[in-house]
C-alpha positions as CSV (number, residue, x, y, z in Angstrom):
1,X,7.9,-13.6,-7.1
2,X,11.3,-15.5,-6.7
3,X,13.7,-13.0,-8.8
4,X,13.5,-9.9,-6.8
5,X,14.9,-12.4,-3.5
6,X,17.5,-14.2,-6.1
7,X,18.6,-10.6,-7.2
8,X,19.1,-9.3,-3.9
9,X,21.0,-12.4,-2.7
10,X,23.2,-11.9,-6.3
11,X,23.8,-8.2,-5.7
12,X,24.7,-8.3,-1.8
13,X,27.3,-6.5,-1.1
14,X,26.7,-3.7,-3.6
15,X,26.7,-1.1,-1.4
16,X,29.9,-1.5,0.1
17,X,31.8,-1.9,-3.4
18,X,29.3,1.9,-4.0
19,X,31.8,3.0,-0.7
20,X,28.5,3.5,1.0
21,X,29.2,3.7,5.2
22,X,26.5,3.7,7.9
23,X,26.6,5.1,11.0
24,X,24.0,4.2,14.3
25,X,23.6,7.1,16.9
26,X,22.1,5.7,20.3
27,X,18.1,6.9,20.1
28,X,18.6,8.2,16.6
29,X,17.5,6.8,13.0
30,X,20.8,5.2,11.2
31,X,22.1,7.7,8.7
32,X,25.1,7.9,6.3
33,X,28.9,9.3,7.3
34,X,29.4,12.3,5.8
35,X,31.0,12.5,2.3
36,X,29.6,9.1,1.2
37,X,27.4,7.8,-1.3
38,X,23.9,6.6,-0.4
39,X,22.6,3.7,-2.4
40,X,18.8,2.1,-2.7
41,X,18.1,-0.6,-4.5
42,X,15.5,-3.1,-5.0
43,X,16.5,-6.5,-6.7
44,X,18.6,-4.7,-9.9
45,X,17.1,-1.7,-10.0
46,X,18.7,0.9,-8.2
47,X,20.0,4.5,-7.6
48,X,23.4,5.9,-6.2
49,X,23.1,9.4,-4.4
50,X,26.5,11.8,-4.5
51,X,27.7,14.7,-3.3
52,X,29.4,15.9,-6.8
53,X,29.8,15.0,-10.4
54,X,33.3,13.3,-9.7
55,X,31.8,11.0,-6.9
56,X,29.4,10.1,-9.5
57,X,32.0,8.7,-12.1
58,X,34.0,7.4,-9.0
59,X,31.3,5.2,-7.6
60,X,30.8,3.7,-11.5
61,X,33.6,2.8,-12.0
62,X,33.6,1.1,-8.7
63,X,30.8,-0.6,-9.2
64,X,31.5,-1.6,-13.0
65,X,34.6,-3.3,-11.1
66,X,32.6,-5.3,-8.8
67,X,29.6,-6.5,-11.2
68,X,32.3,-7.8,-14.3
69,X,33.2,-10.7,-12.3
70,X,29.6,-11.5,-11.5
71,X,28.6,-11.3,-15.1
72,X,26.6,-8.4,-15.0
73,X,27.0,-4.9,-16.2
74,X,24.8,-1.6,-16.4
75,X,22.0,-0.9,-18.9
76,X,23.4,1.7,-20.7
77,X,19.5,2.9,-21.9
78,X,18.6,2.9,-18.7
79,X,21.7,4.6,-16.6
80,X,21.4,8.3,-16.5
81,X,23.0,11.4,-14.7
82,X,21.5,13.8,-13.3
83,X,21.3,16.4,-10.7
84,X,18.8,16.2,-7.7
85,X,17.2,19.5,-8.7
86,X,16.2,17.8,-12.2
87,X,14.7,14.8,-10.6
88,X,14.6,11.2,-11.7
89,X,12.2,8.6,-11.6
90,X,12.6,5.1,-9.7
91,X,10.1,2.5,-8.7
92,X,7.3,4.9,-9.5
93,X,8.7,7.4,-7.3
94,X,9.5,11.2,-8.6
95,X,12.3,12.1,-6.4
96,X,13.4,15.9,-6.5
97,X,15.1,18.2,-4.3
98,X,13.1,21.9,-4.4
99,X,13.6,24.8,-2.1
100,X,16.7,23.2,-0.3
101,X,14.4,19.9,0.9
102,X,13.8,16.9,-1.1
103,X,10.2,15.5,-2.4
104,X,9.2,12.6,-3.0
105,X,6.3,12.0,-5.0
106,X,4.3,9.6,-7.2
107,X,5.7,9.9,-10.6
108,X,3.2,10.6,-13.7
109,X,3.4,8.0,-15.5
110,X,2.3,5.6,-12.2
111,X,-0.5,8.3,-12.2
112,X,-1.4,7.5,-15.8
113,X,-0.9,3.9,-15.3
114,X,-3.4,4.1,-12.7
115,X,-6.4,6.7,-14.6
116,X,-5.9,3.9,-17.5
117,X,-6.4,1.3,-15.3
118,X,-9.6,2.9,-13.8
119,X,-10.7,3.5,-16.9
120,X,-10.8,0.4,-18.4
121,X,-12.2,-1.1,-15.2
122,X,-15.2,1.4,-15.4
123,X,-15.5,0.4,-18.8
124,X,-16.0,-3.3,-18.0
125,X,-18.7,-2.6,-15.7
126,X,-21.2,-1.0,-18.0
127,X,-24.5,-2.7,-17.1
128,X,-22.7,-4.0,-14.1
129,X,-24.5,-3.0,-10.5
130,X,-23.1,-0.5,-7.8
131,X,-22.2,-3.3,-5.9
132,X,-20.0,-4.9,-8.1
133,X,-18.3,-1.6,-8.9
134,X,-17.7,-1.4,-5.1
135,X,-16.2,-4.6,-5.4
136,X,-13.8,-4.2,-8.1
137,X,-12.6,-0.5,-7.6
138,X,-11.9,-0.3,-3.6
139,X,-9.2,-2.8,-3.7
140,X,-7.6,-0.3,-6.4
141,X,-7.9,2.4,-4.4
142,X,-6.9,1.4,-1.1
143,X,-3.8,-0.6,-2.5
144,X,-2.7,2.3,-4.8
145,X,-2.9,4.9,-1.6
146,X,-1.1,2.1,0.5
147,X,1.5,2.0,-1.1
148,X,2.3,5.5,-1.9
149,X,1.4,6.9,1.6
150,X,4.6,6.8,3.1
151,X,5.5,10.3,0.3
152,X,4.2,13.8,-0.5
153,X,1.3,12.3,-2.1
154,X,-1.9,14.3,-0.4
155,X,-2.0,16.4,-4.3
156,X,-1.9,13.5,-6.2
157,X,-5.0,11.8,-3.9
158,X,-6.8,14.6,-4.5
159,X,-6.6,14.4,-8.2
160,X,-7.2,10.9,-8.5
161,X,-10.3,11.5,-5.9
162,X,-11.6,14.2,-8.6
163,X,-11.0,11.6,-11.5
164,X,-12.6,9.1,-9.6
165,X,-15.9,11.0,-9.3
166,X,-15.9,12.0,-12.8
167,X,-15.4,7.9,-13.9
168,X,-18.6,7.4,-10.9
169,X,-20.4,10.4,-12.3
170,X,-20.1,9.5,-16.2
171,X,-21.0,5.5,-15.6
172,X,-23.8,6.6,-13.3
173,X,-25.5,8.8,-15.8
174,X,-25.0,6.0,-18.6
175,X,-27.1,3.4,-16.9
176,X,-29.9,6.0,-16.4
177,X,-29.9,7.9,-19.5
178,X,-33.1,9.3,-19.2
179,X,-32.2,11.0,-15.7
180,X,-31.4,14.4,-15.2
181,X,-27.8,15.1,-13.4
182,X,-29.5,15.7,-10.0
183,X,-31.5,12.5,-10.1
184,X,-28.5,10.8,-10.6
185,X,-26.1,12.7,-8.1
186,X,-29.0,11.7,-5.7
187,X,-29.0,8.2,-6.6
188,X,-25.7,7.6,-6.2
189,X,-23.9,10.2,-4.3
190,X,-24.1,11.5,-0.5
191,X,-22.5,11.3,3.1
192,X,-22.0,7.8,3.4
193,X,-19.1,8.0,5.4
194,X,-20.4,8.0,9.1
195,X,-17.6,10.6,10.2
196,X,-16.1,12.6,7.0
197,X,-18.2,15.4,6.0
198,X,-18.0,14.3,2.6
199,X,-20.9,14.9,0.0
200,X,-19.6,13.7,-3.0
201,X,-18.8,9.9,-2.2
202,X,-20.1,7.0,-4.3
203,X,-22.1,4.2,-2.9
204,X,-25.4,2.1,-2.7
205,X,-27.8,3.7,-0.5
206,X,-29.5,0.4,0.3
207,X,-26.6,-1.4,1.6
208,X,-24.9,1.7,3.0
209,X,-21.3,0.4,1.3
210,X,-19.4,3.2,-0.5
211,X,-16.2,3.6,-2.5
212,X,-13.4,4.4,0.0
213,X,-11.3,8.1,-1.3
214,X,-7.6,8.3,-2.0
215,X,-7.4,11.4,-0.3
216,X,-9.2,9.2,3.4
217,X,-5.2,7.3,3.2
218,X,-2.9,9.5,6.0
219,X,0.5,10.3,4.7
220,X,2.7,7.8,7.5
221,X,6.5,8.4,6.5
222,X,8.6,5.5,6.6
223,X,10.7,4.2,9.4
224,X,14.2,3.2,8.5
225,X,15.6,0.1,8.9
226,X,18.7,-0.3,10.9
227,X,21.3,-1.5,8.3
228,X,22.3,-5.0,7.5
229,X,19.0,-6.1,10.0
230,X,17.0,-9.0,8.3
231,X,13.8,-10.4,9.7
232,X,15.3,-14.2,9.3
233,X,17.9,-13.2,12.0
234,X,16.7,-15.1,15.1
235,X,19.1,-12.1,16.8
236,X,17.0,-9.6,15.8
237,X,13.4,-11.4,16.5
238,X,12.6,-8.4,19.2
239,X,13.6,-5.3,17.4
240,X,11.3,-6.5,14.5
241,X,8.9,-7.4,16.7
242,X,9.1,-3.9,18.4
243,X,9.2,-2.3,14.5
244,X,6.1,-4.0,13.8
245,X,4.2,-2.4,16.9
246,X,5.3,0.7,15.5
247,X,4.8,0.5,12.0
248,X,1.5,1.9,10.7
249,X,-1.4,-0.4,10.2
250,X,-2.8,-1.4,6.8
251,X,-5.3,1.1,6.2
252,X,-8.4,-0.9,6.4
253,X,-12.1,0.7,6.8
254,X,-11.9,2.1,10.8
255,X,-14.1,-0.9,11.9
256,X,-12.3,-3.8,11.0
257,X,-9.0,-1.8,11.8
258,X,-10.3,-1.0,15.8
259,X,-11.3,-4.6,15.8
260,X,-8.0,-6.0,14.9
261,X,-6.4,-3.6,17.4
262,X,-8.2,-5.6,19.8
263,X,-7.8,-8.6,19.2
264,X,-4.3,-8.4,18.9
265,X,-3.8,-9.4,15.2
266,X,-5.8,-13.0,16.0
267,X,-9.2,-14.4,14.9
268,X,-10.9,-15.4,18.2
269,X,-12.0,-18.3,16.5
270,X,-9.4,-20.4,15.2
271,X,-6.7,-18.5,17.5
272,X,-4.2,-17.7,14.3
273,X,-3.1,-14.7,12.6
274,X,-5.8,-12.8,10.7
275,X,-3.8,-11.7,8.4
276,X,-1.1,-14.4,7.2
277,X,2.5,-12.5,6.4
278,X,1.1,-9.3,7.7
279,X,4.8,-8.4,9.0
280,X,5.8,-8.2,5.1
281,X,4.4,-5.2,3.6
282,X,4.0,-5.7,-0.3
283,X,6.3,-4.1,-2.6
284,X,4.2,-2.6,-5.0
285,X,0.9,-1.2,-5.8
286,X,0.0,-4.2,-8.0
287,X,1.0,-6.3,-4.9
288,X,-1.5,-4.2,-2.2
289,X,-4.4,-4.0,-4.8
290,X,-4.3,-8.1,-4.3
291,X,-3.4,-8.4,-0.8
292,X,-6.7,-5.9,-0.2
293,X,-8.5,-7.9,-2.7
294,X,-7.5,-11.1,-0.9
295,X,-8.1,-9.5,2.5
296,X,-11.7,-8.6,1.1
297,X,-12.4,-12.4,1.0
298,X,-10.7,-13.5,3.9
299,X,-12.0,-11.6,6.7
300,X,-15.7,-11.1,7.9
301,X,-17.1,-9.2,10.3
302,X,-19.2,-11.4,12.9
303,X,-21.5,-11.2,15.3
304,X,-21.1,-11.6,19.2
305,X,-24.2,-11.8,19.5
306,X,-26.8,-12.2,16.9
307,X,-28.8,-10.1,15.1
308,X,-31.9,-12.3,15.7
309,X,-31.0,-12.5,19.3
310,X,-31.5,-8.6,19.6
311,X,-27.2,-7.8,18.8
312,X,-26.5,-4.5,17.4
313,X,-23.8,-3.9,14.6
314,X,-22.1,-1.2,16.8
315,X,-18.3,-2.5,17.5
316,X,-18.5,-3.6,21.4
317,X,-20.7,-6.7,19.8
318,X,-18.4,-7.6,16.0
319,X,-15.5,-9.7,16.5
320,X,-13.3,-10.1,12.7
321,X,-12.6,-13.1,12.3
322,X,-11.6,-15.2,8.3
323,X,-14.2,-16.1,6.8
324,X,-13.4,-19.6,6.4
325,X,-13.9,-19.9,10.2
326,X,-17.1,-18.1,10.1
327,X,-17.9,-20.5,7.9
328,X,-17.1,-23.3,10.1
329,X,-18.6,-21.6,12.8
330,X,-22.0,-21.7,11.1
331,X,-21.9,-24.8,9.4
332,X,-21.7,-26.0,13.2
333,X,-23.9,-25.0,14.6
334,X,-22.0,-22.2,16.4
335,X,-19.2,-25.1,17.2
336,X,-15.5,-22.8,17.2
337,X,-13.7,-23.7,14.4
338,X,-10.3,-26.2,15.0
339,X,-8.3,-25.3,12.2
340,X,-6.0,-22.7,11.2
341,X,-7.1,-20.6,8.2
């Protein structure tokens, strides 16, 4: 989407007109100067942290200043006060400070957003095969975990691991009506996952596939970035580069994740980037449920050495690659593929 980039490039410089001041200690995170407002934003929506009420009006004022000129002004439905120990919601975010330490958590209503989603997707897929529920839900769950495992979100997976059985459990039991509960937790429940001693997941015991678990995302805290850094700064090409070593990986199924690991990021067949972009994390859940979706299609396991040649599927013998050029690859006659992806 183009307005969130438009918005930021409108709105630069709002955080100095907030009186917001940054300070960078050698071999320490960048961090405010004492006394001074923090501001996050994200294209026009965005929230101003003080140290007291009078700040507060301070800060508006300033910023009322700074946005007339621009054409702009606040949404008065939408601008609240409050105090940290009350809480607020931003970006699907419930930020509140308890005990002395702030906590940041999904809010409700994304939680909501999300059980209605599942719902109606469950819904759809009355009739439908375990296969294609595999299909439809994993990209929901891996995106929605994605993007909220960087906050105190291990309750919430839990919860949404519980609905997400009882969604399985319900739709299971519908398309074998005349099955007693234990038939059907047979059927369709067990230990699929080859190292989580996990009874309770869904999947297809023929194929072995299984619905991935909220609760299987770790929690990875976000690194900060060093204020006013852009990644279209030539200047600045190696600290991103050395950001992007460190930042955690998409969290793919352990396989293809070990395998991209070792091939450095690249499909040994057409030599490019397995993932396109994959220095620009999306921005929202919607966002990761495509980008897993998308990543669903595009990459493919293959085989170093064939299966009918006596190749195993254990990991020293799978090379991920897109599956365009595994495609290519066998439409060839095991030619390598030439083009980029």
């Amino acid at each position: 989407m183009l307005s969130p980039l438009l918005l930021n490039v409108a709105l630069h410089g709002l955080e100095q007109a907030a009186g917001c001041q940054y300070t960078v200690r050698a071999g320490r995170e960048p961090g405010a100067m004492p006394g001074t407002p923090v501001l996050v934003r994200y294209a026009d929506d965005f929230v101003v942290l003080c140290h007291d009420e009078a700040q507060v009006h301070q800060v508006r004022a300033r910023l009322e200043d700074w946005l007339e000129p621009r054409g702009l002004r606040f949404n008065e439905e939408k601008t609240t006060v409050v105090h940290l120990d009350e809480g607020f919601h931003f970006l699907g975010f419930t930020v509140r400070r308890t005990g002395g330490k702030l906590i940041i958590k999904p809010s409700t209503a994304a939680c909501a957003r999300l059980r209605a989603r599942l719902r109606t997707e469950v819904k759809a897929l009355h009739g439908a095969n375990t296969e294609a529920m595999l299909r439809r839900l994993t990209p929901i769950v891996r995106g929605w975990a994605a993007y909220y495992r960087a906050v105190a979100s291990t309750t919430t997976f839990a919860s949404l691991d519980h609905y997400m059985w009882r969604l399985t459990f319900k739709w299971a039991s519908r398309r074998h009506p005349q099955k007693s509960k234990h038939w059907v937790m047979d059927r369709y429940f067990d230990q699929f996952h080859p190292s989580r001693r996990d009874r309770w997941v869904f999947g297809n015991r023929n194929s072995g596939a299984f619905l991935t678990r909220f609760a299987w995302t770790g929690i990875v805290r976000h690194q900060l970035v060093k204020g006013g850094a852009s990644p279209d700064d030539p200047a600045l090409a190696e600290y991103w580069r050395n950001r992007r070593r460190k930042t955690a990986p998409p969290p793919m199924d352990k396989t293809s994740l070990l395998l991209a690991v070792r091939q450095q990021g690249l499909c040994p067949l057409c030599k490019q980037a397995l993932i396109v972009g994959a220095e620009y994390e999306p921005d929202s859940p919607r966002e990761w449920i495509n980008w897993f979706a998308a990543s669903k299609k595009m990459l493919h396991k293959h085989h170093f050495t064939y299966r009918r040649d006596g190749g195993t599927d254990e990991r020293n013998n799978l090379r991920l690659v897109h599956s365009e050029c595994h495609r290519q690859h066998h439409a060839g006659d095991g030619r390598r593929a030439t083009k980029p992806c």
